[in-house]
C-alpha positions as CSV (number, residue, x, y, z in Angstrom):
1,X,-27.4,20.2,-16.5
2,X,-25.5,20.7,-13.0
3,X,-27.2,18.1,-11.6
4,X,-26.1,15.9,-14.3
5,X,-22.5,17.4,-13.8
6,X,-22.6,16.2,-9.7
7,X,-23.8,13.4,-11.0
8,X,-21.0,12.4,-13.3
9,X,-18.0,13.4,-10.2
10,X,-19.2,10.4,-8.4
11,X,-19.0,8.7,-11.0
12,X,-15.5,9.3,-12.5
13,X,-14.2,9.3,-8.7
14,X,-15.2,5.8,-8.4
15,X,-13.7,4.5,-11.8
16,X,-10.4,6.4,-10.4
17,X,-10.7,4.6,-7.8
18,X,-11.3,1.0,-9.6
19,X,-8.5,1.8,-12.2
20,X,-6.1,2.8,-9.2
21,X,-7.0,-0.4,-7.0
22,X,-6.0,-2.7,-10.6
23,X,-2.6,-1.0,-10.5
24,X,-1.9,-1.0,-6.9
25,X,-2.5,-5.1,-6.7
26,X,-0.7,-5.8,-9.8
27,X,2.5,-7.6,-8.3
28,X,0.7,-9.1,-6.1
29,X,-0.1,-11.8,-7.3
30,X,3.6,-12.4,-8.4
31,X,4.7,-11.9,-4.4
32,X,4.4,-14.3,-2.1
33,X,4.9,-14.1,2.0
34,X,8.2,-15.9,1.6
35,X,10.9,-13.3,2.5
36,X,8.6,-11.9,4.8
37,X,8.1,-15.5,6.5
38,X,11.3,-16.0,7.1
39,X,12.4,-12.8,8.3
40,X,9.7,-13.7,11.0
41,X,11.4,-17.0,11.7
42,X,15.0,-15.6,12.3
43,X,13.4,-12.9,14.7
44,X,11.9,-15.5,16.8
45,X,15.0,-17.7,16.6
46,X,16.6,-14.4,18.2
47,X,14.0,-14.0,20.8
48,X,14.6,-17.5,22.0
49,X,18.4,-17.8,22.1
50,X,18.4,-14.7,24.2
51,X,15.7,-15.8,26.4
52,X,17.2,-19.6,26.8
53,X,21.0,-17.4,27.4
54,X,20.1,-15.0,29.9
């Protein structure tokens, strides 16, 4: 019976772990790279203007 009990913490860890990874990527799918895109754009916009002024 304790090996069946050693057995079964496996077990329960990896549906933990299944039912924790659903959650964690539910939005996701609703993001997108957008705001993070263009936050990337004005940065090198910045980088160049300073470069191209000094």
């Amino acid at each position: 019976m304790a090996a069946l009990a050693w057995l079964l913490i496996p077990l329960v860890a990896a549906v933990g772990a299944g039912l924790w990874g659903s959650w964690a990527n539910r939005t996701r799918k609703a993001r997108s790279d957008g705001p993070e895109l263009d936050g990337y754009a004005r940065f090198r916009e910045a980088m160049e203007k300073s470069r191209t002024g000094a």
